[in-house]
C-alpha positions, 0 to 999 in steps of 0.5 A: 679243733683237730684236722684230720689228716690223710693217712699214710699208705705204710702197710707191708708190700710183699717183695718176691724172695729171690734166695732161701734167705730171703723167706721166713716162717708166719702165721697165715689166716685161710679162713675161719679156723682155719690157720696155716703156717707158711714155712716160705713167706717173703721177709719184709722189707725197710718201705720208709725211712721211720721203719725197723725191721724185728726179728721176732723172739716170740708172740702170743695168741690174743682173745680179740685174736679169736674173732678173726679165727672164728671169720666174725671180723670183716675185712680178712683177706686169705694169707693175711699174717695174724698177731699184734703182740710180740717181742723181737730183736732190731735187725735193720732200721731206716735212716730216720730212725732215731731211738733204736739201733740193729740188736736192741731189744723191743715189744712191739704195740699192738697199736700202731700210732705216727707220734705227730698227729694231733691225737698222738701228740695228745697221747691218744694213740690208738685214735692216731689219723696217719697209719690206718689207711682204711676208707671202710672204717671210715665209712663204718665209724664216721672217722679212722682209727690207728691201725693195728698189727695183723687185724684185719683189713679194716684196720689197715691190713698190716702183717702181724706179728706171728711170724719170724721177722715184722717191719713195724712202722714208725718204730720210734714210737711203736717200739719200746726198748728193753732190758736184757734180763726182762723175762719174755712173758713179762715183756710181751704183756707191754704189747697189748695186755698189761697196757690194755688192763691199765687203761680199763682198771686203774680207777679203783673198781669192783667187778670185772666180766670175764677171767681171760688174761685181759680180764685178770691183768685188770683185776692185778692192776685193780688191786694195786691201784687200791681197790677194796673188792674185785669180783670176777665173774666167768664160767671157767673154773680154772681161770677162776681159781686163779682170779680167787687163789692167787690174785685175791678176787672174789668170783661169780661163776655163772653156771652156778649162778645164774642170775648174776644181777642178783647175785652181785646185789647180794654181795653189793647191795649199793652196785659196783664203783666200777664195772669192767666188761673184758668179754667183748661182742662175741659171747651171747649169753642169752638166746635173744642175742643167739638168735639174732648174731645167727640171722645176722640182725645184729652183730655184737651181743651185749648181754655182758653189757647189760648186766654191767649196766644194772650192776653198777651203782648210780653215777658209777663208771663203765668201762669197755674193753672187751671188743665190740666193732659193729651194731647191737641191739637192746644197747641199755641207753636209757639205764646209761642216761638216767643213772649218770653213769660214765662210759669209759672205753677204746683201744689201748693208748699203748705208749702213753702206759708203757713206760710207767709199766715196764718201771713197774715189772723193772722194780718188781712193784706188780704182784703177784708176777703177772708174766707167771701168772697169765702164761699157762703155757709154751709152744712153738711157732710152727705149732701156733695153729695147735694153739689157737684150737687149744685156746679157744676150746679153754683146754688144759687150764689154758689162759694165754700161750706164749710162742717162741720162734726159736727159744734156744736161739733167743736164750742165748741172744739174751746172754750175749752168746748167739754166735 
């Protein structure tokens, strides 16, 4: 039996600047859509002894990122410090600290786990009792779940990573020290999604709804895990001419198809071994569901849902990853029960997958190189409210945007010649 433990109150205070050099450059949440760059934010400082202070190197825009943007997620407070994905440069470590060293180069977990409690030790990570000291999510869920990097109040109100420096908690184990010759869009996948899209599809599988850049990170390691067919579904052409052409999926697009139920029987009479929903709560595709998430008589859609559960054969796996936090109705329990089917689901167990990963992208055994792949595009921190417009109005082809705080200055870093 677990006991639950007390959480730590380790969340960033912010200590007025008392000199230029003192302050730095973030990603700040104002409201919905509404993103502001803070050109003179306090630096976070070392507030225990198991802290590392990063120097960011660059961070990206995560599709669960949108449900803050949007203000669809409780517990945002204005010039809260968004991102949870992120790849930095040790700059200062606290005196427990064991593993790192000031100019090692780390990612950053999006999750953030203590290592000791009962759950860490077991590897289940992203339900850690110590770092989310949030009694709201208690009272939401029954119990707390780990704490998360620039998302929300509600799990644990901790200053992200789209920002020029980050203090990262418990940094022995919620950092992972890198090789200097690791490209910086492979890196930053070790963050959340290339770890996401392991703990969803590394069981061979068939479908997978939605081609964002979790949902084709899903569909790569599907396939390298032995899968005979992997069917991606989405309205997105161009996402979905990367899931076909380049990754090797077959695709539904649903515009075309509307029924994707009896489409997918077409394809596979039997239903799917697996199904991957990598859409989350946000996307209603029925006007049911847009009525009620607009009334407020629910707030999660799961129409995704429900066509994973009639896709998927009897006694076969669903597998959630996409983000739901709140209630739904016309949850398909009876569909669930009578067909035996498995429901797979949570965060991400970040450093449980890690290191296997990073030996992976090492060797070069991942393909095709998901790093080129899923990062369409480059832009700048100061540009970062740009991109998350860009990316969550689909434009230009765009699947995940990598953001460099100072791409120059971190090129040189790598090749040992910053001066």
């Amino acid at each position: 039996m677990f006991t639950t433990k007390n959480p730590v109150a380790t969340t960033t205070p912010q200590h007025p600047a008392t000199s230029a050099s003192e302050i730095m450059r973030a990603v700040e949440w104002h409201g919905k859509r509404d993103i502001r760059l803070n050109e003179a934010r306090p630096m976070p400082r070392l507030t225990q002894p198991t802290d590392a202070i990063v120097r960011m190197t660059s961070s990206t825009i995560c599709g669960s990122d949108l449900h803050l943007y949007h203000e669809e997620l409780s517990g945002m407070q204005k010039g809260d410090i968004l991102g949870h994905e992120g790849v930095g440069i040790v700059t200062e470590v606290g005196e427990n600290v064991t593993s790192l060293k000031p100019g090692d180069r780390v990612v950053i977990s999006a999750v953030i786990s203590c290592g000791s409690c009962e759950y860490c030790q077991r590897g289940l990570f992203s339900c850690c009792d110590t770092t989310n000291p949030s009694k709201d999510m208690e009272e939401m869920y029954g119990h707390r779940t780990a704490a998360l990097f620039g998302y929300s109040h509600l799990t644990g109100g901790y200053d992200g990573t789209q920002a020029e420096f980050v203090r990262v908690p418990f940094c022995d184990i919620n950092c992972l020290k890198l090789p200097e010759d690791l490209p910086e869009e492979k890196a930053i996948l070790l963050s959340d999604v290339a770890c996401t899209g392991w703990h969803a599809a590394i069981e061979c599988g068939q479908i997978k709804e939605g081609t964002g850049p979790i949902g084709l990170m899903s569909a790569i390691w599907a396939l390298y895990a032995g899968a005979r067919r992997v069917i991606c579904i989405d309205n997105v052409a161009s996402r979905l001419r990367v899931a076909k052409d380049i990754i090797g999926c077959e695709v539904i697009n649903y515009d075309e198809h509307k029924d994707v139920v009896a489409r997918m029987r077409e394809l596979v009479p039997g239903g799917l071994d697996v199904a991957i929903d990598a859409v989350g709560f946000r996307y209603s595709k029925t006007l049911s569901h847009q009525v009620q998430r607009m009334l407020y008589m629910e707030t999660d859609s799961v129409d995704v849902l429900n066509e994973c559960v009639k896709c998927v054969k009897k006694a076969g796996t669903l597998s959630i990853i996409g983000d739901y936090a709140g209630t739904a109705n016309g949850f398909p329990i009876g569909a669930i029960m009578e067909k035996a089917i498995t429901i797979r689901t949570g965060q991400l167990m970040c450093q449980s997958y890690w290191r296997h990963i990073l030996a992976l992208f090492i060797n070069n055994k991942v393909q095709p190189d998901p790093g080129q792949v899923l990062f369409t595009h480059n832009m700048e921190l100061a540009d970062t409210p740009e991109a998350y417009k860009m990316f969550d109005e689909k434009k230009d082809g765009v699947i995940k945007i990598l953001l460099w705080n100072d791409k120059t200055r971190t090129i040189l870093a790598l090749k040992g010649m910053e001066e």
